[in-house]
C-alpha positions in Angstrom: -29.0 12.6 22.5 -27.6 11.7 18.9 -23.7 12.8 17.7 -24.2 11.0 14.5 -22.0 11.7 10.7 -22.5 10.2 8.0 -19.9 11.6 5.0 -19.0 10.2 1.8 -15.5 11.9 0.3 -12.2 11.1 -0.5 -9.4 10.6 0.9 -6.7 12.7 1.3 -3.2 10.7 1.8 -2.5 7.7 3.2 -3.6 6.9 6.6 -1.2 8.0 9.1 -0.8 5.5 12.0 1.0 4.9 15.6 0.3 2.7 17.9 0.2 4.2 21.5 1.9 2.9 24.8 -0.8 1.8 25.7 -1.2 -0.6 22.6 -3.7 0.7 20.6 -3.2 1.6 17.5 -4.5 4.8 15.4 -5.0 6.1 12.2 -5.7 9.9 11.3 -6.8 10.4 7.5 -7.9 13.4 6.0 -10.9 13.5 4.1 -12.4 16.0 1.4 -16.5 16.3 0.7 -17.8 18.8 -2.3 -20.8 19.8 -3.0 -22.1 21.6 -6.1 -24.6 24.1 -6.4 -25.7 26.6 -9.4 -24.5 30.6 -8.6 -26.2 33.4 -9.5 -25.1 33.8 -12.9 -26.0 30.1 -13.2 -22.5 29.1 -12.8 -21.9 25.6 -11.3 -19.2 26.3 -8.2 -17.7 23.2 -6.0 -17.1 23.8 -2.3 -14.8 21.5 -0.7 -14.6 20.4 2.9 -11.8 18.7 4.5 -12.6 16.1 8.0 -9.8 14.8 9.8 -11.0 11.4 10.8 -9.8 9.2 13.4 -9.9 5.6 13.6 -8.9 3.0 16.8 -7.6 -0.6 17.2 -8.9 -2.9 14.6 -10.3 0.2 12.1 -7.0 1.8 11.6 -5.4 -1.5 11.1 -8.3 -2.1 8.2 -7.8 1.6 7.6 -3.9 1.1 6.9 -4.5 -2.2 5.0 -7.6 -0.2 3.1 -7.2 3.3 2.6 -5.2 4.6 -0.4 -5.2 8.5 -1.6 -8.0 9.4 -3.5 -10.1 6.3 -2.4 -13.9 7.3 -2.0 -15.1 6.4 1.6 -18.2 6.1 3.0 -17.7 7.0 7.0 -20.2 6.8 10.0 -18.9 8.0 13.2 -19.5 11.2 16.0 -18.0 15.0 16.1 -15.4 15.2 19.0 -13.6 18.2 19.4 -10.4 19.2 21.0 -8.1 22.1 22.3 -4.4 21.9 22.5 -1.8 24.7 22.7 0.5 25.4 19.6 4.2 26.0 20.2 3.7 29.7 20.6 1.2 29.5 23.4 -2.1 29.9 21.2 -5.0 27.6 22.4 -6.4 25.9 19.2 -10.0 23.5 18.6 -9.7 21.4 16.7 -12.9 19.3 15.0 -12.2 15.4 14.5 -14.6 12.6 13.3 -14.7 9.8 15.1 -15.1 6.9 12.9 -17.1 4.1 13.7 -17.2 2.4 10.8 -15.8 2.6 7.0 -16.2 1.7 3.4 -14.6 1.8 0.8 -16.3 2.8 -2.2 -13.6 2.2 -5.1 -14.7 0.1 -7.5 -13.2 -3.7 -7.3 -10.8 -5.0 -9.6 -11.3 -8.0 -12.0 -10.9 -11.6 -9.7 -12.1 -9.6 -6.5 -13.0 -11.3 -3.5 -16.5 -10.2 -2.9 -17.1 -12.1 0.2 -17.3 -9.6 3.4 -14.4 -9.8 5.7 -16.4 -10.7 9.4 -14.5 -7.4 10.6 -16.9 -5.0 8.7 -20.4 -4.3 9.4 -22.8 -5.4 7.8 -24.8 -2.5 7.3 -22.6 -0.5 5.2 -21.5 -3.3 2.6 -22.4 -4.5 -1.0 -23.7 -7.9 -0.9 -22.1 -8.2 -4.5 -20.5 -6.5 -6.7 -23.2 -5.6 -8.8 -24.4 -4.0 -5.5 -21.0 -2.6 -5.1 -20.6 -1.0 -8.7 -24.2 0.6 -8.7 -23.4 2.3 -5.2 -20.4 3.4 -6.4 -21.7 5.2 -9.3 -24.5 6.7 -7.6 -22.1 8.2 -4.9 -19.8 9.3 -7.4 -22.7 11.3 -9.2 -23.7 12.5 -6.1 -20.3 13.7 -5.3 -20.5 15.7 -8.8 -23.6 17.3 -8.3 -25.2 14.9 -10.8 -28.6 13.2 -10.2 -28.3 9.2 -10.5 -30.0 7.9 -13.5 -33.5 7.4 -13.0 -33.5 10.4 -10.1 -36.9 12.8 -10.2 -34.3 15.7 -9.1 -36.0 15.3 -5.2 -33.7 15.5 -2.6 -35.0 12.7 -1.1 
């Protein structure tokens, strides 16, 4: 059985974080996804998602450290979802994601480090910043409901 997400949006606010009794720390961060699509009159229209994403231990103190509002983050992590009663008795779900690992996308300023910190994964980062710059603009176009230069218009 997978419970997989993958997302690429931005963020929200600041990362909110506590750490527990327990000691562990977490970070909640509130994250927005659009997509694009042509109406019937031919008119483009955004729709825009929001995730509430959770991070533990060492990701929400890279989160913290990280995250700044409006930064564009690629996530991987699982749906959890969870009910709690509201101070009038109401039962509410609420949907969180899980985050299992994070990057963010913004592009790097001038005299950047570009070295990857040993904390991140490997999978998800830029070797360079060459790397880094060309997957930023190609997730930023995607984010606009633009095609990246050199795209065929196939959805995959």
């Amino acid at each position: 059985m997978i419970n997989k997400v993958t997302l690429i949006g931005h963020a929200g606010g600041e990362p909110d974080s506590r750490t527990l009794d327990t000691g562990a720390q977490v970070a909640r961060v509130s994250l927005a996804t659009n997509e694009s699509y042509k109406d019937k009159a031919g008119e483009w229209q955004t729709t825009t998602e929001w995730h509430n994403l959770i991070m533990w231990r060492d990701l929400a103190e890279r989160a913290v450290q990280n995250i700044k509002k409006g930064s564009t983050l690629y996530v991987e992590g699982k749906i959890s979802y969870r009910k709690y009663t509201d101070k009038d008795g109401v039962e509410k779900t609420v949907t969180d994601i899980v985050v299992n690992s994070f990057r963010v996308l913004d592009k790097r300023e001038k005299g950047a480090d570009n070295r990857i910190p040993d904390s991140e994964p490997q999978n998800v980062q830029a070797r360079n910043s060459e790397e880094a710059g060309r997957q930023y603009t190609e997730v930023e176009s995607a984010l606009h409901g633009e095609p990246p230069s050199g795209s065929d218009d196939l959805p995959f």
